[in-house]
C-alpha positions in Angstrom: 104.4 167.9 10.8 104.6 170.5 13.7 100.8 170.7 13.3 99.9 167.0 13.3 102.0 166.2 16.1 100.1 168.9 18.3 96.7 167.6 17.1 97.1 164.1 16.9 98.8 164.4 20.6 95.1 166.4 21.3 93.9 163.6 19.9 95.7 160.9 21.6 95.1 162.4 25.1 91.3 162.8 24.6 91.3 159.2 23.3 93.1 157.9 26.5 89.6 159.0 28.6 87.5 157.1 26.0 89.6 154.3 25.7 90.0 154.0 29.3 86.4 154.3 30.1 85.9 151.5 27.6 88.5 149.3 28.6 87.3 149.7 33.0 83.4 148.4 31.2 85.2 145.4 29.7 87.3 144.2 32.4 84.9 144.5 34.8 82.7 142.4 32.2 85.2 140.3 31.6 85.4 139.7 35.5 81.9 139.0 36.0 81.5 136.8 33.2 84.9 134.7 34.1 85.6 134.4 30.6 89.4 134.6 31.0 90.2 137.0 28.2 92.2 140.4 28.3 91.0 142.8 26.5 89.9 145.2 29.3 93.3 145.1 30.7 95.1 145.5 26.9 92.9 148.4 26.6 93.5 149.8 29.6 98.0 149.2 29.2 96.6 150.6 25.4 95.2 154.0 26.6 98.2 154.3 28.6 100.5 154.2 25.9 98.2 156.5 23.9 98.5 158.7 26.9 102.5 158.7 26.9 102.6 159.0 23.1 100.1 162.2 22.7 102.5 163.6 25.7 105.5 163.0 24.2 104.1 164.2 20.6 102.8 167.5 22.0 106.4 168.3 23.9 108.5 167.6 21.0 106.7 169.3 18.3 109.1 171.7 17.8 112.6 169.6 19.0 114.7 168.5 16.1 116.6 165.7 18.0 115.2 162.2 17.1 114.5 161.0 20.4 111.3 161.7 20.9 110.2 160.2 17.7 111.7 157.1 18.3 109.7 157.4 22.1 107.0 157.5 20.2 107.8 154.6 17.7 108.2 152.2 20.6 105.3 153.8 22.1 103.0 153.4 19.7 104.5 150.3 18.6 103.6 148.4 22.1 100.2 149.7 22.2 99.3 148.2 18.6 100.9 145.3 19.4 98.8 144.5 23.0 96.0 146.1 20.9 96.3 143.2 18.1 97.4 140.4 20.3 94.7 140.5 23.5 91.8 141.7 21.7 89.9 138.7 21.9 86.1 139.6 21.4 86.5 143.2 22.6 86.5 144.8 18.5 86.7 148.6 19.7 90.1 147.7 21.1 91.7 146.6 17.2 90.2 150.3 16.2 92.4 152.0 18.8 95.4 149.4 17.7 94.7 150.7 14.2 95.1 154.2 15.6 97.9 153.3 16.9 99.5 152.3 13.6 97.7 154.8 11.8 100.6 157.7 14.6 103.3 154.7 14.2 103.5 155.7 10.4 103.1 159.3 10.3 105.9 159.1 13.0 107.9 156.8 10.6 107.2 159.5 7.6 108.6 162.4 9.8 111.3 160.6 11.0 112.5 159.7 7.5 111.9 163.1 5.7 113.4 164.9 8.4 116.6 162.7 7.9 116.1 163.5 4.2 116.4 166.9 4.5 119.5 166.7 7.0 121.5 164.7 4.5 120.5 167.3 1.7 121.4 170.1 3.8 125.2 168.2 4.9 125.5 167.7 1.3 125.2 171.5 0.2 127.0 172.6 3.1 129.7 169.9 1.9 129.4 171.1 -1.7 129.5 174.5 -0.7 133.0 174.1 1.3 134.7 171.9 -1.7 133.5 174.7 -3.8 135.1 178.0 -1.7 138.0 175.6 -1.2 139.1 175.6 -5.1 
């Protein structure tokens, strides 16, 4: 997972300048049209969180503490959630909320089977000591 979190946070950072790009076009389409939707700005508050998340995935690739996975959770959580909810006609913006699930879960996995492996490990080194204790 030490790999994927480097190249997904690659990933992320490159996709913030796309996205970004994207979401400045809309909004300013969405200005001169006066259609009152949001989907330039959600892009734009979306990019930002892809931003944060491929930072925070790249600096904690090797850090065993859980915190900056669950950075990342909310992270990536918030951004497919504006994603979903201000789309409106602007389509490209539910792709980059599907990204945005698509990190949320492979977070989720390497949260959960690096907790697996903890408990394994506390319950040889437990078995171990009950063992040298008889």
């Amino acid at each position: 997972m030490k790999t994927w979190k480097l190249v997904s946070g690659i990933l992320n950072i490159v996709l913030f300048v796309l996205v970004s790009f994207q979401s400045c076009a809309a909004g300013i389409s969405n200005t001169l049209e006066n259609n009152g939707e949001l989907g330039g700005s959600a892009g734009v508050i979306l990019s930002i969180m892809l931003l944060t998340g491929g930072i925070v995935s790249i600096s904690t690739r090797k850090n065993e503490k859980v915190g900056g996975d669950i950075a990342m959770i909310i992270l990536y959580s918030l951004g497919a959630l504006v994603g979903y909810l201000f789309a409106d006609s602007y389509t490209d913006l539910k792709v980059w909320a599907s990204w945005c699930v698509i990190c949320l879960l492979l977070v989720d996995i390497d949260l959960f089977t690096r907790s697996k492996k903890k408990n394994s490990e506390s319950e040889t080194i437990d078995n171990t000591i009950t063992e040298e204790t008889k």
